[in-house]
Phi, psi and omega in degrees: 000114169253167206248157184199096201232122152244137160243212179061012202265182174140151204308107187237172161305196148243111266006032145311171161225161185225151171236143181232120141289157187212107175242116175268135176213148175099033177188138188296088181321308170308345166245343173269161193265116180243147199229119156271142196228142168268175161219068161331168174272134195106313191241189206274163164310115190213155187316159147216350209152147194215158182200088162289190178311306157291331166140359185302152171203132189242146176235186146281141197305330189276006171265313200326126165100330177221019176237138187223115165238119177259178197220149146239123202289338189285347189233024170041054179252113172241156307148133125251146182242062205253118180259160184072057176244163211234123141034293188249034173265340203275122172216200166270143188239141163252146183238120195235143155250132205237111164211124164059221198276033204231161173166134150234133157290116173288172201253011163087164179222123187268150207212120152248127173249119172205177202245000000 
């Protein structure tokens, strides 16, 4: 059965940091392409970061720089790393996995930045 679990999320400053875990089981970790995706409140679902199988990595222009996502293929684990954050960050942040026509949703984690 795969799993799909995030954590780490929880209330910060604004340039504060946060690291969101994403831990996946049931499934060969090492060939998906794993994503994180937000929901601000209110507004639509959008991309924020990508890590295929090799180690390739994408951000959303409003992330660059100050978001980092990594992968550990041995503890079936992916990282968001996010320093600097801003107001408009704060959303349900989601952890997805991608291989050829297949993909699960995790049931998300919330990260609010206020003073």
């Amino acid at each position: 059965q795969v799993q799909v679990v995030e954590s780490g999320g929880g209330l910060v400053q604004p340039g504060g940091s946060l690291r969101l875990s994403c831990a996946a089981s049931g499934i060969e970790f090492s060939l998906y392409a794993m994503k994180w995706y937000r929901q601000p409140p209110g507004k639509q679902r959008e991309l924020v970061a990508g890590i295929d199988p090799t180690g390739s990595t994408n951000y959303a222009d409003s992330v660059k720089g100050r978001f980092t996502i990594s992968r550990d293929n041995a503890k079936n684990m992916t990282y968001l790393q996010m320093t600097s954050l801003k107001p408009e960050d704060t959303a349900v942040y989601y952890c997805k996995t991608e291989y050829r026509m297949t993909s699960r949703w995790g049931r998300g984690t919330q990260v609010t930045v206020s003073s």
